[in-house]
N, CA, C and O atoms as a GROMACS GRO file, in nm:
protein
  228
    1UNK      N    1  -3.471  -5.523   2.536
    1UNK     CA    2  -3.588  -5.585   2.480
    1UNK      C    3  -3.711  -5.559   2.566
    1UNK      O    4  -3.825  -5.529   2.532
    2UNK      N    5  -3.654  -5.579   2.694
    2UNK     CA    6  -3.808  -5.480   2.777
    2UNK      C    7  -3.891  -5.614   2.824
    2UNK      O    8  -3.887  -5.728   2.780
    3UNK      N    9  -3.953  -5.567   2.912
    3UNK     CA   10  -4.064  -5.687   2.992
    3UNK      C   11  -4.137  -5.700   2.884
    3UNK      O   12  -4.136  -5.628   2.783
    4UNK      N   13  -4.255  -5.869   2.925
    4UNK     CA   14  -4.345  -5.898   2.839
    4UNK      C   15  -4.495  -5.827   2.892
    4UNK      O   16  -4.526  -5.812   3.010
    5UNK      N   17  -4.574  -5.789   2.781
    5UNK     CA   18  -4.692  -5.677   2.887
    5UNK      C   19  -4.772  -5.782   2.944
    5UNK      O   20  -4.809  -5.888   2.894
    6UNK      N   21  -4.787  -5.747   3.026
    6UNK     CA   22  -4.910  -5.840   3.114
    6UNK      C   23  -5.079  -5.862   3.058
    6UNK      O   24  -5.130  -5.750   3.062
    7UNK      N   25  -5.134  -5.917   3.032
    7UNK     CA   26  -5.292  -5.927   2.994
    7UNK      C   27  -5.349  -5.857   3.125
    7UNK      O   28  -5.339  -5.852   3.248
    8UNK      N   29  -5.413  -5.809   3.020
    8UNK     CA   30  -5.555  -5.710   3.139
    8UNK      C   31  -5.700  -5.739   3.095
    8UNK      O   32  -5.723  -5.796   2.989
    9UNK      N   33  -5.774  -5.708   3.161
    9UNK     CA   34  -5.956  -5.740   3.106
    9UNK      C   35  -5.970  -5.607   3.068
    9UNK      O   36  -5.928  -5.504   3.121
   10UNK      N   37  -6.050  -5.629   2.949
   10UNK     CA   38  -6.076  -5.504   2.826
   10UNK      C   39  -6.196  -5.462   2.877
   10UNK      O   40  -6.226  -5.356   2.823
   11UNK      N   41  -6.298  -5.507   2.973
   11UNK     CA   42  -6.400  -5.471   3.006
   11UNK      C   43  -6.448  -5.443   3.172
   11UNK      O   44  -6.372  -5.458   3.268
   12UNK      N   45  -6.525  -5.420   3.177
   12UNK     CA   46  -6.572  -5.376   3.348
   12UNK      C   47  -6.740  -5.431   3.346
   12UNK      O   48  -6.836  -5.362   3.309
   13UNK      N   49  -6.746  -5.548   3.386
   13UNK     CA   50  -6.898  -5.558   3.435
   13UNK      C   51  -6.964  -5.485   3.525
   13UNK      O   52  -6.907  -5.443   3.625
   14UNK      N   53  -7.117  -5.456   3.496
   14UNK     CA   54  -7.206  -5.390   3.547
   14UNK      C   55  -7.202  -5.407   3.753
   14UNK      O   56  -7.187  -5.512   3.816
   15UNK      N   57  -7.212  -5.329   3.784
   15UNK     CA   58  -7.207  -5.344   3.927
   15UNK      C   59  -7.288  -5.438   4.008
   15UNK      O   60  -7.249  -5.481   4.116
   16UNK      N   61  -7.364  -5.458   3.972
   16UNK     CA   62  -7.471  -5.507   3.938
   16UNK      C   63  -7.567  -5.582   3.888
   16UNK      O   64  -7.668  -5.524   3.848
   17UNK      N   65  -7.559  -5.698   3.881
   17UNK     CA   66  -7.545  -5.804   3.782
   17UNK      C   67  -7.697  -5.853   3.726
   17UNK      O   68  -7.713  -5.904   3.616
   18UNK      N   69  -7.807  -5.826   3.826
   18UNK     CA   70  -7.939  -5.857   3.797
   18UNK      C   71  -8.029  -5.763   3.801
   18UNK      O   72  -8.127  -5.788   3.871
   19UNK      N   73  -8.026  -5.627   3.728
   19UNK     CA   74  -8.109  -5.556   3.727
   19UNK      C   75  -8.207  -5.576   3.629
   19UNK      O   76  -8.151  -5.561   3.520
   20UNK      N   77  -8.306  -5.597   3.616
   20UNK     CA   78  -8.465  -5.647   3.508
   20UNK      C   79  -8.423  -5.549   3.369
   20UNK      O   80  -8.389  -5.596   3.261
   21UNK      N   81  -8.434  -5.403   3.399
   21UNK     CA   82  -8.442  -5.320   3.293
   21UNK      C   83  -8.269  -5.301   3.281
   21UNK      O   84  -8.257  -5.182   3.307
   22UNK      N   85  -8.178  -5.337   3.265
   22UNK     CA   86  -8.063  -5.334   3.209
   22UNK      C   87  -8.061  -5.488   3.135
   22UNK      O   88  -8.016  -5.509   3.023
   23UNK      N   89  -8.112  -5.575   3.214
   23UNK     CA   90  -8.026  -5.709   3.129
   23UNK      C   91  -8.149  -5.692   3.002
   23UNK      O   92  -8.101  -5.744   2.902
   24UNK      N   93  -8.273  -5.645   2.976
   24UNK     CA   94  -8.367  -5.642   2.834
   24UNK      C   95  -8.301  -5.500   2.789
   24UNK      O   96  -8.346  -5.452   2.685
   25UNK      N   97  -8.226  -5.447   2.838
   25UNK     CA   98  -8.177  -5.342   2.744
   25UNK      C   99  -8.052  -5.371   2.668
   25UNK      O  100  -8.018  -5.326   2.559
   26UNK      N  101  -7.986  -5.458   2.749
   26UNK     CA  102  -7.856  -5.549   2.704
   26UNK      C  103  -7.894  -5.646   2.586
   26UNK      O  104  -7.827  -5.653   2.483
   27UNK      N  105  -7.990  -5.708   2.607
   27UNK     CA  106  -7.998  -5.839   2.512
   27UNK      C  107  -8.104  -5.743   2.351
   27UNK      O  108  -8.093  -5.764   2.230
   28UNK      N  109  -8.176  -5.666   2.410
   28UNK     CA  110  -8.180  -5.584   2.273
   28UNK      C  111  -8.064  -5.510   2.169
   28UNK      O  112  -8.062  -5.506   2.046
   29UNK      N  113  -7.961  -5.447   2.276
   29UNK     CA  114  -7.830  -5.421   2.170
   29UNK      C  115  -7.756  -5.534   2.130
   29UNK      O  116  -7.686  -5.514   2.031
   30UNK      N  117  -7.750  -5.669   2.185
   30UNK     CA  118  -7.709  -5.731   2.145
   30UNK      C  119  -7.749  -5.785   2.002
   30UNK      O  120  -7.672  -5.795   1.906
   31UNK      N  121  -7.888  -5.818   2.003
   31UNK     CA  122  -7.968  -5.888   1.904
   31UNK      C  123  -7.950  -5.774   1.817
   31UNK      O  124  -7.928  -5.808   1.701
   32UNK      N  125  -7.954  -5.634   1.839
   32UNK     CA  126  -7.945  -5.512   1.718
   32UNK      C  127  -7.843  -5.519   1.682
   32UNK      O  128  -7.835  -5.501   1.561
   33UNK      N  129  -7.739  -5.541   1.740
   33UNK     CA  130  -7.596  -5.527   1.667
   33UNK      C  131  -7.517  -5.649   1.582
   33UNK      O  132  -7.428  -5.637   1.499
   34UNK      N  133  -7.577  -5.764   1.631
   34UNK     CA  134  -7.564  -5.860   1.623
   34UNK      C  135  -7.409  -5.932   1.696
   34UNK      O  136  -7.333  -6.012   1.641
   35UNK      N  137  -7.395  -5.868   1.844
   35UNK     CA  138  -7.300  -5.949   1.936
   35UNK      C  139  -7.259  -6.074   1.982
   35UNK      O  140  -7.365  -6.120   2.025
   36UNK      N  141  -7.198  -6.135   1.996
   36UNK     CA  142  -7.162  -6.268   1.982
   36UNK      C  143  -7.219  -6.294   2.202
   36UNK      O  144  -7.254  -6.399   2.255
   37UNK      N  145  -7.210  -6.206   2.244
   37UNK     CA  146  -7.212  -6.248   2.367
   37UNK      C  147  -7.215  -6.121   2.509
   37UNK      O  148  -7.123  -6.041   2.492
   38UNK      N  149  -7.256  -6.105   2.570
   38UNK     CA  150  -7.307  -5.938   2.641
   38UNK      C  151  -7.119  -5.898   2.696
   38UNK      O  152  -7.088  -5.788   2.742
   39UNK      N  153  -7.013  -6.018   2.677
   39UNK     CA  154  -6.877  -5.923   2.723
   39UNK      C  155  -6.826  -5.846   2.561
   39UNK      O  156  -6.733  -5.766   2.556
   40UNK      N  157  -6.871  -5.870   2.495
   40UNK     CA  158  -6.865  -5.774   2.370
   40UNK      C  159  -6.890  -5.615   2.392
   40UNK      O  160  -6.818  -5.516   2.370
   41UNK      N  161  -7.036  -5.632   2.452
   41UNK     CA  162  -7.108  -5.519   2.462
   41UNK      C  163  -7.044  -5.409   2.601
   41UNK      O  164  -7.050  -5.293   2.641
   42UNK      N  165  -6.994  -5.522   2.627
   42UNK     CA  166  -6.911  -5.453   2.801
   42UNK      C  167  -6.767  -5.409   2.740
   42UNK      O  168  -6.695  -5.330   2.801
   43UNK      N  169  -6.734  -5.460   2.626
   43UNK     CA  170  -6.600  -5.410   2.609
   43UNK      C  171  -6.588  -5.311   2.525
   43UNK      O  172  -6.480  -5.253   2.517
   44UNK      N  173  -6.718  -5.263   2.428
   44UNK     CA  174  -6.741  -5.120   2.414
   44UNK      C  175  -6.786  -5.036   2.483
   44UNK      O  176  -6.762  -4.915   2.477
   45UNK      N  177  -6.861  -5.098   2.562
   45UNK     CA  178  -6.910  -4.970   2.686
   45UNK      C  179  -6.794  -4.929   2.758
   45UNK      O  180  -6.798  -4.809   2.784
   46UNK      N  181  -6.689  -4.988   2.801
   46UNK     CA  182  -6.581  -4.975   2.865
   46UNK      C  183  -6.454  -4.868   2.791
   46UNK      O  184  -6.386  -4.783   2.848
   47UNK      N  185  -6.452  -4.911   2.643
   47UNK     CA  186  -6.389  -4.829   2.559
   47UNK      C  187  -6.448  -4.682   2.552
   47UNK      O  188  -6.374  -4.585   2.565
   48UNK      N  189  -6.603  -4.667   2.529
   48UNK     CA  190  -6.644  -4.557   2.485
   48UNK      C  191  -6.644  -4.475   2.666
   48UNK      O  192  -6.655  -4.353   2.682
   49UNK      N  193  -6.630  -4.572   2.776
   49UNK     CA  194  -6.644  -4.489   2.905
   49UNK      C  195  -6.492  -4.409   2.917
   49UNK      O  196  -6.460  -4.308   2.980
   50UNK      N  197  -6.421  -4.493   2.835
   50UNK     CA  198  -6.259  -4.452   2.888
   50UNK      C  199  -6.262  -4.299   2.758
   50UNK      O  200  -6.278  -4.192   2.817
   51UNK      N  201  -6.253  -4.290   2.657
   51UNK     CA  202  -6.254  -4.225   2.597
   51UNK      C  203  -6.310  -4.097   2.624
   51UNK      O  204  -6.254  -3.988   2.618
   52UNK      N  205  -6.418  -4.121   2.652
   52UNK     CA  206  -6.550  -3.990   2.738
   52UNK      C  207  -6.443  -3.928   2.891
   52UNK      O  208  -6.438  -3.814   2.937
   53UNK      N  209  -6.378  -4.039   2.932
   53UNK     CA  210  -6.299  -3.949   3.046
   53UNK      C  211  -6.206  -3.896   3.003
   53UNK      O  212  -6.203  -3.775   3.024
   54UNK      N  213  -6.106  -3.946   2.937
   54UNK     CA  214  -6.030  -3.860   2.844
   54UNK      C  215  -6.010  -3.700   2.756
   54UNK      O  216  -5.927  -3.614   2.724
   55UNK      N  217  -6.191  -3.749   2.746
   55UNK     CA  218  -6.219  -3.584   2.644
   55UNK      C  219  -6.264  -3.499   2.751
   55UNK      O  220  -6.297  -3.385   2.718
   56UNK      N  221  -6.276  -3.538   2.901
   56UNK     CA  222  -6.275  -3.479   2.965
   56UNK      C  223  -6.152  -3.348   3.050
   56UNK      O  224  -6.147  -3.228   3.074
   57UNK      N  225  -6.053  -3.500   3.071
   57UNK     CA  226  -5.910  -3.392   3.133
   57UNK      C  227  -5.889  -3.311   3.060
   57UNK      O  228  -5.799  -3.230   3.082
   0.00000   0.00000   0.00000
């Protein structure tokens, strides 16, 4: 039957947490997309970063 999988975080926050021109670039995709909250927006950025390395190897 096999181990149970462990939970992982789907996202990677910014290094960085208070930069001026990222957090008004953040809260504009948010309001454009209509996101419930900026770890939304981190958990596609995270998807589309993993993918982009992928099409790399």
């Amino acid at each position: 039957m096999g181990d149970p999988r462990k939970p992982r975080k789907k996202w990677i926050r910014p290094g960085h947490p208070w930069i001026r021109e990222r957090l008004i670039e953040e809260m504009e995709i948010v309001g454009k997309y209509g996101l419930r909250n900026k770890r939304e927006l981190w958990i596609a950025q995270t998807m589309l970063r993993k993918i982009r390395e992928r099409a790399k190897a």
